[in-house]
ZAKERO-24708 format. One record per residue (C-alpha): y negated, x, z; residue in three letters. Coordinates in steps of 0.001 Angstrom, whole numbers. Example, Ala and Ser with C-alpha at 12.3 -4.5 7.8 and 13.67 -1.06 7.14 Angstrom:
! ZAKERO-24708
4500,12300,7800,ALA .
1060,13670,7140,SER .
! end
This chain:
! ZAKERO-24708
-1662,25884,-4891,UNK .
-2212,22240,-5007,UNK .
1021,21624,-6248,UNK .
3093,23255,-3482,UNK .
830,21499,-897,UNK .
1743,18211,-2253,UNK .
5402,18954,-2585,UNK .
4733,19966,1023,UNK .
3386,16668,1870,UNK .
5909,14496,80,UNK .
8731,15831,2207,UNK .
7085,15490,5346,UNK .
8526,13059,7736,UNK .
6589,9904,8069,UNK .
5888,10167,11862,UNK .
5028,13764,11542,UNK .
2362,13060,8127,UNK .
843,10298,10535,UNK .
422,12521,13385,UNK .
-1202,15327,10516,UNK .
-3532,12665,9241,UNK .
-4961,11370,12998,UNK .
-5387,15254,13544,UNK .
-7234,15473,10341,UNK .
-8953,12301,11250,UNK .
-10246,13881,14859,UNK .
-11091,17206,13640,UNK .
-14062,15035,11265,UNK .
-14631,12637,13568,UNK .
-15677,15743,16047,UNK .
-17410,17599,13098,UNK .
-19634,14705,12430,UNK .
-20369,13849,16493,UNK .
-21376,17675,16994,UNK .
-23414,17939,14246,UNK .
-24410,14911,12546,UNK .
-27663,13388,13905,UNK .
-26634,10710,16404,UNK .
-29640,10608,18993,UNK .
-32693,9123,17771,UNK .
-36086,10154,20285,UNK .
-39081,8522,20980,UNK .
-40969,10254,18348,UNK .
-38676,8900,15468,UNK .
-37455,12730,15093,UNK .
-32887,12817,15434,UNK .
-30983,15479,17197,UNK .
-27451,16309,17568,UNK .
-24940,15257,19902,UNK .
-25151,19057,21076,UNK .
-28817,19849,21264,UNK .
-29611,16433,23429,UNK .
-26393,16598,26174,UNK .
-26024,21025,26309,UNK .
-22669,22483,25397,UNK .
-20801,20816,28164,UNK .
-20220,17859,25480,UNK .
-18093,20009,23386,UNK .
-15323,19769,25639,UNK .
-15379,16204,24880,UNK .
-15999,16648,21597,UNK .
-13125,18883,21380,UNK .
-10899,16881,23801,UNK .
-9238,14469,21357,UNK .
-8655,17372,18685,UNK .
-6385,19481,21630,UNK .
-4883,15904,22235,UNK .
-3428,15236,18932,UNK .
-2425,18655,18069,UNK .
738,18510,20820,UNK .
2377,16179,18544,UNK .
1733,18671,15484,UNK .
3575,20867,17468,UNK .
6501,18444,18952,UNK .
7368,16237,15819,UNK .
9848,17946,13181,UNK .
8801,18121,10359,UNK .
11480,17056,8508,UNK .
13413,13706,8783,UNK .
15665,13644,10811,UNK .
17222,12139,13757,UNK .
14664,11998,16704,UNK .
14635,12890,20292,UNK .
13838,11331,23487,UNK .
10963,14316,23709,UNK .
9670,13631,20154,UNK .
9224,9536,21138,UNK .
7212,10684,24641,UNK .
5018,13378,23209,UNK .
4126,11194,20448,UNK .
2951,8104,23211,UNK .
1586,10018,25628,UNK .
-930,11705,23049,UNK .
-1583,8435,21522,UNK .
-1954,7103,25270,UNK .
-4429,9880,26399,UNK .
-6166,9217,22678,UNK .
-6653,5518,23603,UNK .
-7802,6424,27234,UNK .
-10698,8375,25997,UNK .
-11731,6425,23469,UNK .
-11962,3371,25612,UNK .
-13517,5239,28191,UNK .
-16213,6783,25712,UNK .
-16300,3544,23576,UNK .
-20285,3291,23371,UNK .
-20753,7025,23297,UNK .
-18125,8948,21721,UNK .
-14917,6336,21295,UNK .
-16374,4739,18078,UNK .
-16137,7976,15976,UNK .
-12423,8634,16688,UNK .
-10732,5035,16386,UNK .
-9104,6127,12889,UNK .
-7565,8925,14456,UNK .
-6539,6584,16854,UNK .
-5109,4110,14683,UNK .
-3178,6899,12285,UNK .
-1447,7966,15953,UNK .
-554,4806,16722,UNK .
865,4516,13545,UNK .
2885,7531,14105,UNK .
4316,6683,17325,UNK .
5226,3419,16361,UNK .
7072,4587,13002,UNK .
9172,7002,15698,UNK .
10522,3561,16871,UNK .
10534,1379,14209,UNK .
11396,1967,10317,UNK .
14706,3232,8722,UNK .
18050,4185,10363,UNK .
18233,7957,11077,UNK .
21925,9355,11454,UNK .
22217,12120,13606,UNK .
23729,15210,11436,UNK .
27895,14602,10999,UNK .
28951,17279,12940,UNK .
31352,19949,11382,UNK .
34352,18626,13997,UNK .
33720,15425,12475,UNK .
34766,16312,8786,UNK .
38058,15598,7441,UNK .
40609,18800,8488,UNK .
41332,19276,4799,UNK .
37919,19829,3867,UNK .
37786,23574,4834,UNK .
39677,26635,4113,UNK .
42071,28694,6331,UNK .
38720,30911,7428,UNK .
36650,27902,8012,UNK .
34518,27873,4572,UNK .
34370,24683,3030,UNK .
35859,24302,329,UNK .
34758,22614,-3240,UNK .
35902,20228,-4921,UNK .
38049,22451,-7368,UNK .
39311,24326,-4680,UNK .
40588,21270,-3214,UNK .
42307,20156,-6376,UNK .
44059,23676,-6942,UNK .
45229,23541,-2759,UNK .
46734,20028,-3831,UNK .
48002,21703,-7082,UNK .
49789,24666,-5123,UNK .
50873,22055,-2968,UNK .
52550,19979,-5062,UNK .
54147,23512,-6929,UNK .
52704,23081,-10250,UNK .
50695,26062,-9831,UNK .
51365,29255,-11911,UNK .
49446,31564,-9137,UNK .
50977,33287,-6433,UNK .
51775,30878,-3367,UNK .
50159,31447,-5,UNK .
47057,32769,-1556,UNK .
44149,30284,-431,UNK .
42398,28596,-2908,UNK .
39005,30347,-2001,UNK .
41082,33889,-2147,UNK .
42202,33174,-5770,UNK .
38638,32093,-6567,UNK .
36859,35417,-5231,UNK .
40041,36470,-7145,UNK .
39331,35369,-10256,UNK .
35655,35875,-10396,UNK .
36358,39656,-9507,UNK .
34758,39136,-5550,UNK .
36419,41099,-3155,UNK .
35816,40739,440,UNK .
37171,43098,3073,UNK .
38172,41562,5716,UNK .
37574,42565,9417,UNK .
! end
């Protein structure tokens, strides 16, 4: 279980594990504010967060959580090449993130400035880091690299297409190089 949740990790992209981690990072950072003793009284006695302001704080508690999950849900997971949308989901949650914890700096803003740093992280590393090349289109590739029904075509395929070209071959010409292949390995196909 571990194991697949690391191998899960290691191929995450690095904007999207940043974006995970400040999630992570609110969802303590709200555990500990709504129930971790943070309000000391006159008597010397502590009470929660919760118990001293009602249950209208747990909207704010809960604010920065809802706020960093959009990117969770935005970001690809995998690298990749990244979108316009990806770069402004990724800003705007960071920017709401910083809003609130500037706003709430004495009360609330203190507890959440990791999260706030990881997704600052993460939007930054959406503009900055390593060159990501869009996927090569299949229009792109060479004309030679695919068969006559659009499959592509491996590398010994290619070399017995040359061969056939060339008339050294001992096989039937005009049979495609991926027909005498399903040939040869007893595949049929029936075609439509």
């Amino acid at each position: 279980m571990i194991g697949r949740v690391l191998r899960w990790l290691a191929g995450l992209d690095r904007s999207y594990f940043l974006a995970l981690s400040a999630f992570i990072a609110a969802i303590i950072a709200a555990g500990f504010v709504a129930f971790a003793p943070t309000v000391e009284l006159l008597d010397g006695s502590a009470m929660t967060l919760i118990e001293d302001s009602g249950a209208g704080v747990i909207v704010l508690i809960l604010l920065p959580v809802l706020v960093l999950g959009a990117p969770l849900i935005a970001l690809p997971q995998a690298p990749g090449p990244r979108r316009k949308n990806d770069k402004i989901n990724s800003v705007a949650s960071t920017g709401v993130l910083l809003a609130f914890t500037v706003a709430f700096l004495p009360w609330l803003g203190v507890f959440y400035m990791p999260a706030v740093i990881l997704s600052v992280a993460s939007s930054v590393s959406l503009y900055f880091g390593r060159g990501r090349r869009p996927a090569q289109d299949t229009a792109d590739r060479p004309a030679g690299a695919r068969g006559e029904d659009g499959v592509r075509l491996s590398r010994s395929a290619k070399k017995r297409a040359r061969q056939e070209a060339a008339g050294r071959s001992g096989e039937a010409m005009g049979e495609t190089p991926l027909a005498s292949s399903r040939r040869r390995r007893g595949r049929t196909r029936k075609r439509p």
